[in-house]
Each structure stands twice: as structure tokens, then as C-alpha cells.
C-alpha positions in Angstrom: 54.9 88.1 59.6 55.1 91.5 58.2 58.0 93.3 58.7 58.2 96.4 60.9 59.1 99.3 58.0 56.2 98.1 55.9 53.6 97.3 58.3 51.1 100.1 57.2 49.2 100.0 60.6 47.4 102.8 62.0 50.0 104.7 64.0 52.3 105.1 60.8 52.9 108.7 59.0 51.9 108.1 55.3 53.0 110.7 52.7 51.5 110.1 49.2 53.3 111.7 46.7 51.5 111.7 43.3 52.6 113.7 39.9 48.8 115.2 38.7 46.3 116.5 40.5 41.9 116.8 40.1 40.0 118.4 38.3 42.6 116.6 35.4 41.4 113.3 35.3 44.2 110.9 34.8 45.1 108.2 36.8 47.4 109.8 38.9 45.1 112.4 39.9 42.4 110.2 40.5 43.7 107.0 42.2 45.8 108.7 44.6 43.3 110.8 46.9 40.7 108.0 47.9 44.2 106.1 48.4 45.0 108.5 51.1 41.8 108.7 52.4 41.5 105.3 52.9 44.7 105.3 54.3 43.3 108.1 57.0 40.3 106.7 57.1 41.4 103.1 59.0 43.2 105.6 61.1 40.0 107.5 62.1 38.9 104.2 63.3 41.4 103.2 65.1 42.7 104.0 68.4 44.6 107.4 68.3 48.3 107.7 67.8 50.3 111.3 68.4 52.9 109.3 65.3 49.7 108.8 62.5 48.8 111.3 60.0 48.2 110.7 56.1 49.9 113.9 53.7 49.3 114.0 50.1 51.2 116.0 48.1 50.1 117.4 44.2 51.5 119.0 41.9 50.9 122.5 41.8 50.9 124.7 38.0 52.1 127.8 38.5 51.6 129.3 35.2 47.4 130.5 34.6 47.7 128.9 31.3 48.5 125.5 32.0 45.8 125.9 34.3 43.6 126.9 31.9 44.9 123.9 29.8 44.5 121.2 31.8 41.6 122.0 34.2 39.7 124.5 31.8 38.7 127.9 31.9 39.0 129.8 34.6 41.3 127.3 36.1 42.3 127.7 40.1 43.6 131.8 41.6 45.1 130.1 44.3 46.6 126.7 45.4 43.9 126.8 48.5 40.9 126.8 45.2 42.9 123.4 44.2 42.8 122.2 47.5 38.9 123.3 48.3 38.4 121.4 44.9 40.3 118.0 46.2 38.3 118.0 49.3 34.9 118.6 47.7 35.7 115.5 45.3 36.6 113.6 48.0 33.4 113.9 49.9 30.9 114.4 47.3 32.2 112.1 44.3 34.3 109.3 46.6 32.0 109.6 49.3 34.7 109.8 51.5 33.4 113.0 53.8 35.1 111.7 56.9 38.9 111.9 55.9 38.1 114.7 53.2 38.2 117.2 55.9 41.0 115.4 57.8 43.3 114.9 55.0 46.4 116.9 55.4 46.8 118.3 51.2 49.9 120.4 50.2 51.7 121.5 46.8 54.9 121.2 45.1 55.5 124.1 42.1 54.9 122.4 38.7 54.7 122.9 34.9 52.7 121.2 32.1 55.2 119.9 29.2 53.2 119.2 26.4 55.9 117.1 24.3 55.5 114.7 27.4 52.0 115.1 28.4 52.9 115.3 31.7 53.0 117.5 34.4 56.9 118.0 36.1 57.9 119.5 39.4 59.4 122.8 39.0 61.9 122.0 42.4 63.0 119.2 44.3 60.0 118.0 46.0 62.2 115.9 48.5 64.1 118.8 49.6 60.7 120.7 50.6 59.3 118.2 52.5 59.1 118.7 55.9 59.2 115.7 58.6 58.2 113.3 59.6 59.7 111.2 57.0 57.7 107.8 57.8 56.3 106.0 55.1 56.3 107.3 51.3 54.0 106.1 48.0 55.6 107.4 45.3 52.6 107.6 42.1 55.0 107.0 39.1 58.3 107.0 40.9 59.9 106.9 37.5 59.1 110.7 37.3 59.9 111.4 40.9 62.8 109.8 41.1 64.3 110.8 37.7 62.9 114.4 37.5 64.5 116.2 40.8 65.3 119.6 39.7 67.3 122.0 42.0 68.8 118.5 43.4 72.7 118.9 43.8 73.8 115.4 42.0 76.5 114.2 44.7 74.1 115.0 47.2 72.9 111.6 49.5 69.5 112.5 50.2 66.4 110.1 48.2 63.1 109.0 49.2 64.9 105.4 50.7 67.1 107.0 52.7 64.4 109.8 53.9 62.2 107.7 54.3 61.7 104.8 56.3 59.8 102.6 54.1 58.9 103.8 50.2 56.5 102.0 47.9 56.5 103.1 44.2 53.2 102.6 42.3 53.7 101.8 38.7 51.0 103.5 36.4 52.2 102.8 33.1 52.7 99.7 31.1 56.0 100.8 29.4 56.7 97.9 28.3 53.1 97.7 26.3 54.2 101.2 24.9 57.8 100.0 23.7 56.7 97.6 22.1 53.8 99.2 20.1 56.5 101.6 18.8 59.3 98.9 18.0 61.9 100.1 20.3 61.6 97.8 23.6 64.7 97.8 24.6 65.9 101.3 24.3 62.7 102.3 26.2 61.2 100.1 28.9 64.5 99.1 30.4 66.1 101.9 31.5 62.1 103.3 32.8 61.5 100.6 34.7 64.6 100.6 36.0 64.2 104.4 37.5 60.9 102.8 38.3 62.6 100.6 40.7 65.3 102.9 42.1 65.6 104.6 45.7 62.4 102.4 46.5 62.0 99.5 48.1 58.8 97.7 47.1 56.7 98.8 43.3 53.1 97.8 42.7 52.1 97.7 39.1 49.0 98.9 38.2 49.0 97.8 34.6 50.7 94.5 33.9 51.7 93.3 29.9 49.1 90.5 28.3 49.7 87.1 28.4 
């Protein structure tokens, strides 16, 4: 039987957490909207609960230029340009018009680091999240959980003990990486390992070759 924390029926709270957003198109901008539409979207079908709701939460890049970099010229004015942009994706490209509308989309302040290729919150995501504190997906926890600015160190709060159940979705094969570059164990261990920190189930997307 599945345990109560991680049954993901319809009455939970799901909050996706991912670290890029559309029109970038990178895996975790793409894979994590139809996730929580599909998530919202059993709920739309199912009886309804006053304790369901699906939130996903994107980076936001608050200077014009990375923008402009990543998402072309003229990039968004405003976070609600991003958001208009997400839910037109959803219903036209995904086909997902019922939960585009429904979905509940928010920001976190980010920046684009090139060295990296990444995008990297610009505050503690955790702290700015508001209840309820249900269910979490963390899209590459290794950033989220490693990259907290603003966080005091000593301070208890993470996503396990926030939330009541957190899944971490692995995107990257480090592992792959390390060892094209000849340094496996300096590399992959200590990422997977934030990988699997402060979460208490991981899916891998992309697994090593036999």
C-alpha cells in the first residue's frame, strides 16, 4: 500500500519547484509545467477538495539583459508577461487549456550565471513560500538545496522538514559528465549527494549506460 505522505491523490497540495523557466527551452523549463498540469488536471476531475491546489514556482530574471539573453529580444517587462507566456504554452503547445488557466504560477528573483549555464535564485526560495507546505517536487534539487542564498546556516528550516513529503527530480546525468572529464570522483559524489539531501524520494531522469 502506499504510504500516506506520498500518496499524490487528488486532495493533496503539490508545489513544483523548478530552476528555469519558458520561453528557455531546457529541460527544466519544459518538463515541469505539463508536470503540474497534469498534476491539476487529475484534480479537475476529481471530486473537489478545499486541501488540493497545484503551485509552480519559476525562476524569475530580474536583470533585462539576462532576459534578453536567454529568452531573446525584447525579453518579458513584467513577471505577469512571463506568466501570460507559461499559460499560452500550456494551452496552445501542451494542449493542456483546462489546467492552463487553473494553474496557480509564481516567481522567485533570479540571475543567469554564465560560467554555470544556469540560472540561480537571488533569495531563499523556502523562506518566501507561503503555506500550505503539502507536497514538494524539487526540479534539480542539487541546485535548490545547495544554492539557498539569504538562508541563516544554523537555521532548521528545509524542504523535508517544511514539507510533508518532497520528491527531488534528477535532470542531469553527473555521473556521465564526470566521467567524460576524468574527474568522477571529485564531481558526481558530492552532486548527487546534495541531490539526495533534505528529500525523501529522487527520480532520475537520465540514468548512466550499461
Amino acid at each position: 500500500s502506499v504510504a500516506a505522505p506520498s500518496d499524490l491523490s487528488s486532495s493533496r497540495h503539490v508545489t513544483v519547484i523548478t530552476t528555469a523557466s519558458l520561453p528557455w527551452m531546457t529541460g527544466t523549463a519544459v518538463n515541469p509545467p505539463p508536470r503540474a498540469a497534469h498534476l491539476l488536471r487529475r484534480q479537475l476531475r476529481s471530486p473537489p477538495s478545499s486541501s488540493a491546489g497545484v503551485r509552480l514556482v519559476a525562476p524569475w530574471l530580474e536583470d533585462p539583459r539576462d532576459r534578453r539573453r536567454l529568452y531573446g529580444a525584447p525579453g518579458f517587462s513584467d513577471r505577469c508577461a512571463q506568466e501570460a507566456h507559461l499559460r499560452a504554452w500550456l494551452r496552445d503547445a501542451a494542449g493542456m487549456a483546462d489546467a492552463a488557466d487553473a494553474l496557480e504560477i509564481c516567481f522567485y528573483p533570479a540571475y543567469y550565471t554564465p560560467a554555470l549555464g544556469s540560472i540561480l535564485p537571488s533569495e531563499d526560495i523556502l523562506s518566501a513560500l507561503d503555506p500550505p507546505h503539502d507536497v514538494c517536487i524539487l526540479e534539480e534539487p542539487e541546485h535548490l538545496n545547495w544554492l539557498r542564498p539569504g538562508a541563516n546556516a544554523r537555521q532548521t528550516l528545509s524542504y523535508s522538514k517544511t514539507f510533508r513529503y518532497v520528491i527531488g527530480i534528477v535532470h542531469t546525468n553527473y555521473v556521465a559528465y564526470a566521467k567524460d572529464l576524468g574527474w568522477t570522483g571529485y564531481f558526481a559524489g558530492p552532486m548527487l549527494a546534495v541531490a539526495n539531501r533534505y528529500i525523501h524520494a529522487h527520480i532520475t531522469l537520465s540514468h548512466p549506460p550499461s
